[in-house]
Backbone bond lengths (Angstrom), bond angles and torsions (degrees), N, CA, C in turn:
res aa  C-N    CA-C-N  psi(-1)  N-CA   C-N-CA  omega(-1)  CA-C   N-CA-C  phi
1 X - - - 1.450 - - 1.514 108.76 -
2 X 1.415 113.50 132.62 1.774 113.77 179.59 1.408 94.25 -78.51
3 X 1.487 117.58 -172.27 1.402 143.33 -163.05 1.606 91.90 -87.99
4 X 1.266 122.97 -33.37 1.181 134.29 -164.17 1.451 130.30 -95.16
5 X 1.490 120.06 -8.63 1.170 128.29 166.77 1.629 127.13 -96.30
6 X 1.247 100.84 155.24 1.268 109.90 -141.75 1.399 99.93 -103.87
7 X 1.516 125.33 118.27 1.371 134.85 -166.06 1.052 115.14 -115.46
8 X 1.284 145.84 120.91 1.766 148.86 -126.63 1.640 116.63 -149.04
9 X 1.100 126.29 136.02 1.434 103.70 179.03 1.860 78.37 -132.69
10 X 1.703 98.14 132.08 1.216 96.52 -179.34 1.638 101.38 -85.08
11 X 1.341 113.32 162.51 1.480 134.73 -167.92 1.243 122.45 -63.60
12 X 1.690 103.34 -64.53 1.221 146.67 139.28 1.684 105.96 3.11
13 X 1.662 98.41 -95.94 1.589 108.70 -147.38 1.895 93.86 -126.09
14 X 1.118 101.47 27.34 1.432 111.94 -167.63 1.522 135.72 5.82
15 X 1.461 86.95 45.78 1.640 119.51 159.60 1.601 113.30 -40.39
16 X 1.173 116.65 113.03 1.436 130.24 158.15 1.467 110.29 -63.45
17 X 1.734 131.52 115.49 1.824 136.46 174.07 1.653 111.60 -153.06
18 X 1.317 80.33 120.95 1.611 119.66 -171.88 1.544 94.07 -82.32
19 X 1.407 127.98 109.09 1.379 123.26 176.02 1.494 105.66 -119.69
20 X 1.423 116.68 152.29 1.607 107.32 -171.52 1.650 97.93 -109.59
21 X 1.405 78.86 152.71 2.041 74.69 -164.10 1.429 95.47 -93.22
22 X 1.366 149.36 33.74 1.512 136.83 -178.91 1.640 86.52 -111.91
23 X 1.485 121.65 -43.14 1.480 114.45 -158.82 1.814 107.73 -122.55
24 X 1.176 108.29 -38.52 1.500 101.81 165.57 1.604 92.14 117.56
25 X 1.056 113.93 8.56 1.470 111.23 -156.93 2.016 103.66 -91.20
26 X 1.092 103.41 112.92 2.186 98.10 169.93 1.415 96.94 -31.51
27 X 1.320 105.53 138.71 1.918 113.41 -174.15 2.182 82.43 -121.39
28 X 1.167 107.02 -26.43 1.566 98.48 -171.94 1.625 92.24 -168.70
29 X 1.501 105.62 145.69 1.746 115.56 158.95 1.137 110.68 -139.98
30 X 1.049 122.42 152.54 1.727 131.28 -153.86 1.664 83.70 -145.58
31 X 1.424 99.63 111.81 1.598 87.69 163.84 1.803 117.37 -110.15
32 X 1.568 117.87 167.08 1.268 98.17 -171.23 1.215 108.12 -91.80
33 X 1.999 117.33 158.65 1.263 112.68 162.22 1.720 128.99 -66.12
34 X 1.370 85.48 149.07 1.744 87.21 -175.80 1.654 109.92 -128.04
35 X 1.542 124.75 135.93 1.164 100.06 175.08 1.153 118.69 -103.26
36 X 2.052 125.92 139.49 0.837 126.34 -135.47 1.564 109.01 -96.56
37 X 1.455 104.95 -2.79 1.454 115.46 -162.04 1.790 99.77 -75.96
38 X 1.478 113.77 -19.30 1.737 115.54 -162.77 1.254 91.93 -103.79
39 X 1.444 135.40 17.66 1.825 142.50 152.52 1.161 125.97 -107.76
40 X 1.535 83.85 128.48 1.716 107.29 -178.83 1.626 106.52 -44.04
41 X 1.593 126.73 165.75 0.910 113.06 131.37 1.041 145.23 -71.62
42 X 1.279 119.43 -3.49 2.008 117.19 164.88 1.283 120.65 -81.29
43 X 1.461 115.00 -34.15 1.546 125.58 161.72 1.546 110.42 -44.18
44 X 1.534 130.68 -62.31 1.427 136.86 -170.59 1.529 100.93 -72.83
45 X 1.724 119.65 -13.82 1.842 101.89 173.98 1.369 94.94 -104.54
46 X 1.348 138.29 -17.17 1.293 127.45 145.14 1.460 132.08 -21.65
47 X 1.598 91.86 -46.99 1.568 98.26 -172.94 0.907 129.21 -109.24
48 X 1.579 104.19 4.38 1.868 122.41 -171.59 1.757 67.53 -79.40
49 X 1.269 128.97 -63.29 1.431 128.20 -146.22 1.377 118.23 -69.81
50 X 1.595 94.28 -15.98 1.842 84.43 -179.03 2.305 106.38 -108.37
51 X 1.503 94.18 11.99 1.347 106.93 136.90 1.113 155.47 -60.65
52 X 1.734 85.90 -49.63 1.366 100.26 -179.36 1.520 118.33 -77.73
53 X 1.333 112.85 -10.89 1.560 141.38 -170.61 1.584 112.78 -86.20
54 X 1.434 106.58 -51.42 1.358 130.65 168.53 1.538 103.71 -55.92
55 X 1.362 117.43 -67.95 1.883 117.55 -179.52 1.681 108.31 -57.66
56 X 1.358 116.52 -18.22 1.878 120.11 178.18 1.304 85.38 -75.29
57 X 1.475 152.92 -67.80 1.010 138.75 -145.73 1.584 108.75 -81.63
58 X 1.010 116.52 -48.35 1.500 123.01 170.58 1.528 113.29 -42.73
59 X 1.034 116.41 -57.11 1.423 127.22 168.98 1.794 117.00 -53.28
60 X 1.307 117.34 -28.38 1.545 139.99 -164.46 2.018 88.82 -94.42
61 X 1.354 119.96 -54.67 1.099 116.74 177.37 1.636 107.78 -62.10
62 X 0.964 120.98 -42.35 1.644 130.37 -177.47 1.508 112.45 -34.29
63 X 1.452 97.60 -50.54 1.462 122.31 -167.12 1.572 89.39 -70.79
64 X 1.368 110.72 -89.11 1.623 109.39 -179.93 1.468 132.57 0.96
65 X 1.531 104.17 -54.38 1.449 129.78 168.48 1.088 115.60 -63.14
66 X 0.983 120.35 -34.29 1.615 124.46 178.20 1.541 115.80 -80.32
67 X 1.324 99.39 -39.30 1.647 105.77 178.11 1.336 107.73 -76.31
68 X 1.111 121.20 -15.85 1.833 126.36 169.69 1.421 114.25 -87.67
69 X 1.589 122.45 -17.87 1.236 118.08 -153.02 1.709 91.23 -80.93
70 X 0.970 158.85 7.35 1.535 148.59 165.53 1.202 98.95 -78.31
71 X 1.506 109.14 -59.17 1.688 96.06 -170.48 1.500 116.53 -90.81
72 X 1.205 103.87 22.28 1.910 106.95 172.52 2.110 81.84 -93.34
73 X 1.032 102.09 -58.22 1.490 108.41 -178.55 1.664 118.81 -25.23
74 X 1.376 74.38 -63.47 2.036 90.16 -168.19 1.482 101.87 -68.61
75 X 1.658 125.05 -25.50 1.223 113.48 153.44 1.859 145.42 -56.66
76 X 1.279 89.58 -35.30 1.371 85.46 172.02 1.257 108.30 -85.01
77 X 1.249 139.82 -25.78 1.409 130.05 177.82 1.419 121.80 -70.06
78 X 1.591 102.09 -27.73 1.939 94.45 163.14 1.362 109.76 -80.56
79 X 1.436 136.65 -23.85 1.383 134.71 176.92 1.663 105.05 -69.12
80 X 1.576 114.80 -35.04 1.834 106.20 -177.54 1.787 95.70 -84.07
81 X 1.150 114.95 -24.39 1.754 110.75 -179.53 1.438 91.01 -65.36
82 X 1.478 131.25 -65.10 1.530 111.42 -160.07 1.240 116.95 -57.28
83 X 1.328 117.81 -50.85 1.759 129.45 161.22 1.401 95.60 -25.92
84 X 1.237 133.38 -104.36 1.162 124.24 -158.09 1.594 112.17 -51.69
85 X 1.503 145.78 -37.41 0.934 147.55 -165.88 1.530 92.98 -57.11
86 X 1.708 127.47 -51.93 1.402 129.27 -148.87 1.691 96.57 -92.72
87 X 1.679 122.97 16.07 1.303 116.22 174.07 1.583 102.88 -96.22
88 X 0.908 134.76 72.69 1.731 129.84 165.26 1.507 106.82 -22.45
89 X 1.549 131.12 -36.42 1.482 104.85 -142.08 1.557 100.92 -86.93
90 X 1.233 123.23 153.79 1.401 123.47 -160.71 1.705 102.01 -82.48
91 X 1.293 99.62 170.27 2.255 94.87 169.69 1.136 100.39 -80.22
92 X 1.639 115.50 146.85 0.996 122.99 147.04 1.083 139.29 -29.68
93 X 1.255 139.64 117.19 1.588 135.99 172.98 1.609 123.94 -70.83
94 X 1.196 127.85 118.85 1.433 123.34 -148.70 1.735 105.41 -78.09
95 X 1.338 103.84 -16.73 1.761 114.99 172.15 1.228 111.29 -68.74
96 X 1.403 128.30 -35.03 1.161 119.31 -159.35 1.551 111.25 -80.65
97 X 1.485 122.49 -13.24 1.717 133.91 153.33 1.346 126.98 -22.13
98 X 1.720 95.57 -46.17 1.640 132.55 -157.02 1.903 82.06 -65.20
């Protein structure tokens, strides 16, 4: 884990999530154990359903990302073109070692 990512314990269901702070992207989730024997059955179709709801959106963000990923792309490559454009100093010449 860098200095910089963002480690979360949700409130909720006190899910352990490792988020990276450059892209936003889950780097890890740790969810907690639960034992299943002290749940109702409406509680566990509760949650089959707000799974299945949770993976629709996850899946819905997936897409998003993807439909952005050209121009997330073409961004960093004019940001590493200017970087390098604004370095004047030439490469090293590998003869000049000799």
């Amino acid at each position: 884990m860098s200095g910089q990512d963002f480690k979360i314990v949700c409130p909720d269901c006190q899910a352990k999530i490792l988020i990276d702070h450059k892209t936003g992207a889950v780097l890890s989730h740790e969810r907690k154990t639960v034992d299943l024997s002290k749940r109702s059955f409406e509680e566990m179709l509760g949650q089959k359903e707000k799974r299945k709801s949770d993976a629709e959106d996850v899946f819905a963000q997936a897409i998003r990302e993807h439909e952005n990923r050209d121009e997330l792309l073409e961004k960093k490559f004019k940001e590493a073109f200017d970087k390098a454009d604004k370095n004047d100093t030439p490469p090293p010449h590998p003869f000049d070692y000799d």
